[in-house]
N, C-alpha and C positions, 0 to 999 in steps of 0.2 A: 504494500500500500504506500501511497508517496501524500504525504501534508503540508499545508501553505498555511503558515502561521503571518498574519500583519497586524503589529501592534503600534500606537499612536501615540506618544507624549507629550505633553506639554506642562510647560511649570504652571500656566496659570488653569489648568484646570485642574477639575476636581481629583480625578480619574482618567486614566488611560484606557485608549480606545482600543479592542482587540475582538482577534477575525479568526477562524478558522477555517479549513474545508479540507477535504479528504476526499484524495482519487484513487479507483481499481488499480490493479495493474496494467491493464492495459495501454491506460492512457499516460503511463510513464517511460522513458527512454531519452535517447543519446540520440539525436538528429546531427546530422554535419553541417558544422561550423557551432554547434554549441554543446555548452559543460553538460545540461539536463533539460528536460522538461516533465511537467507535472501537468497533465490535464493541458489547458489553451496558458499556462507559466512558463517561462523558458526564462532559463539564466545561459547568457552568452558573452562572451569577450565584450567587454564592454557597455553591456547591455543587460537591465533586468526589467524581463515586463511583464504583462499580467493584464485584464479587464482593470482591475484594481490601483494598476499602477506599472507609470513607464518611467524606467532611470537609465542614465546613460552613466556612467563613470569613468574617469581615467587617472592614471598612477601607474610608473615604471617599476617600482619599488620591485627585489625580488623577493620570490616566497620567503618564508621564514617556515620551517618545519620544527614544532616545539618539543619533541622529543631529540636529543642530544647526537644520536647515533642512528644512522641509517638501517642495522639489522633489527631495530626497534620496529619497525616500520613490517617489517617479515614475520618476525616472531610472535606466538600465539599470545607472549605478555610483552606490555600491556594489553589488557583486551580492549581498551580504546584507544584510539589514535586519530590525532589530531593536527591539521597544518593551518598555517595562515595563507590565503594562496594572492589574496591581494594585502599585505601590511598597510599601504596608504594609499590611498585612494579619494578622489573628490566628486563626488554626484551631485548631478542636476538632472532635473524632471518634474515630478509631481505623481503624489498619491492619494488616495482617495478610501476612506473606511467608516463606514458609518455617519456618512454625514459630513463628514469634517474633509477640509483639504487642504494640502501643504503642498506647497509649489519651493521645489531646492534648487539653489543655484552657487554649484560650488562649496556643497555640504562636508566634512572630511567624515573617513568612515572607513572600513574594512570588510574583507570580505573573505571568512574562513572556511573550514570542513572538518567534519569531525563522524568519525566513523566505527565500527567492530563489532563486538560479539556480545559486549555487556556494558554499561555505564557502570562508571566509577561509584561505589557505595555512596560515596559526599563529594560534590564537585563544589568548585567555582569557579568561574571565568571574569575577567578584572580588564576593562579597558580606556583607556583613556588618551584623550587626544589636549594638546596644547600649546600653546604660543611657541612662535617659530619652528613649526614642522617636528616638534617631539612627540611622541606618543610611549605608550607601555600597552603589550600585550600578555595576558599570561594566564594561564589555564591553573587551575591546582588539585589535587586530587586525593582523598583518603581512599585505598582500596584497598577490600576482604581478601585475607590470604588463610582459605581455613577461618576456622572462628577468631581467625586475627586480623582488626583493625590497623594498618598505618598511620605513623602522624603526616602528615601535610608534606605533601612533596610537590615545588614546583616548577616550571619548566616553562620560561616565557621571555620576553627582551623588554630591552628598554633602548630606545633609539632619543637620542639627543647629539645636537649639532650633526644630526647625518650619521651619526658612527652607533650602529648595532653593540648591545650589550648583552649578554645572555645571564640570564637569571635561573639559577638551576639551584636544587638543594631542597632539604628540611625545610618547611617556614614555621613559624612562629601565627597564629592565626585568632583572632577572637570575632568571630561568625555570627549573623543575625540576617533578617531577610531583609532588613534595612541596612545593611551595610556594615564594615566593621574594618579592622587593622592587620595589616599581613605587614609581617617582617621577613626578606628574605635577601642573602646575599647584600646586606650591609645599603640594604632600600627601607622604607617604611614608607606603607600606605595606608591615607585614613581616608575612607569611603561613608558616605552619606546618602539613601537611598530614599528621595523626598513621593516617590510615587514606585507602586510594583505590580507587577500583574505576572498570575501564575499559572502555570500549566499543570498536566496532567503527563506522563511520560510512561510511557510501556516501558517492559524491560522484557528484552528479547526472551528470559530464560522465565520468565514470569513474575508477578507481585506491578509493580509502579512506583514510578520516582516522581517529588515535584520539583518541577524548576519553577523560580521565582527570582523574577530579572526588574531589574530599573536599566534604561538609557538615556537615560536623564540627571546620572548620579554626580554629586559633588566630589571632586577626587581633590587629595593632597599630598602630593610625593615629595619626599626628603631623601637624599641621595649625597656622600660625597662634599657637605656642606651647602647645598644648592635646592630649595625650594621651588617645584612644580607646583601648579593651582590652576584645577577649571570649574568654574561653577557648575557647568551642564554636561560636560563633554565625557561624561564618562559610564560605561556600562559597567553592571555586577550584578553577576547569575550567579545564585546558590541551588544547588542540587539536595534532596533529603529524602531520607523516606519518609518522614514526619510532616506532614503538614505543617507548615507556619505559623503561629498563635496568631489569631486576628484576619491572617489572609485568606480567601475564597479563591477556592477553583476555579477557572475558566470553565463554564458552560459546554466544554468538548470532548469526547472520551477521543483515547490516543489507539486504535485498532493494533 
């Protein structure tokens, strides 16, 4: 089955706006000259459209693959694996979800993948975009090994002045669906999640995970004596099997 998730944020509203929909298989495949299509969705070079929404994108940046070593990539562990396939990227278009609509011109953003056999017991993905072309990307992950839990291990970059920095390692992590503080590789990050909307996530081998994301989140990075800061520029997805205290489901089961 192939799903088209579109969710909408804004500070000045109350709540985020979000979409679902779920296609056969059929109507999923690999056409030429593009990465995918889902149903009448196609992501292509440079290109993401939809009924819903046309974007255009461009950025040279090269991939960044966030696992450290290529046979990672092969091997049956991790069971998820993840790449960043555009790190920077700037869209213009316009989108449309419930009413609402947002015309981009020159938006910065990214555009990843993330695939395998099992989602990580407790995830998070951390991103953040800021003044003069820095960003930080970086996935994190607790995973079951046997009835054993990992501490926080993670695997992401930090690009400033142009020059790529890998961030690998144990972190240090205090976790909330609103946001929270990751230490890692002599970085600290304080994240602030002013709005969230949460999914519903199958797991391949059975049971469901939720993911619960802000793109709209306040990010604060300290590095090296040097202060990063974006008010809005910043995503944070937490992964759980728990439900969120306070947050509601999205309205969509995950097939």
């Amino acid at each position: 089955m192939g799903s088209l998730w579109c969710t909408l944020f804004d500070a000045s509203w109350d709540a985020p706006v979000a979409w679902k929909e779920t296609r056969p298989p059929a109507e999923l495949g690999v056409a030429a000259g593009e990465h995918l299509h889902i149903g009448d969705a196609r992501l292509a070079p440079g290109l993401a459209e939809s009924p819903r929404w046309r974007l255009t994108f461009e950025g040279d940046d090269q991939p960044f693959p966030y696992l450290p070593r290529g046979w990672m990539y092969r091997a049956k562990l991790p069971r998820t694996k993840a790449e960043s396939l555009y790190p920077q990227v700037r869209f213009s278009g316009r989108v449309e979800n419930d009413g609402r609509v947002m015309e981009l011109d020159g938006w910065p953003g990214m555009i990843g993948h993330n695939w395998g056999a099992e989602h990580a017991e407790r995830w998070i993905w951390l991103h953040g975009v800021f003044d003069d072309g820095a960003w930080l990307d970086m996935p994190l992950g607790r995973v079951k090994l046997g009835p054993l839990l990992t501490p926080w291990i993670a695997n992401g970059a930090l690009c400033v002045d142009g020059e790529r920095r890998r961030l690998r390692g144990f972190a240090r992590v205090d976790e909330s669906a609103r946001g929270g503080t990751i230490a890692v590789g002599g970085v600290r990050v304080e994240v602030a999640a002013p709005q969230v909307v949460s999914w519903i996530y199958a797991d391949p081998s059975g049971g469901e995970h939720r993911s619960t994301n802000c793109s709209i989140a306040r990010v604060e990075l300290s590095a090296g004596g040097r202060t990063l800061r974006t008010e809005h520029g910043g995503a944070w997805e937490l992964g759980t099997r728990e439900a969120p205290p306070g947050v509601e489901a999205q309205p969509y089961p995950d097939p």
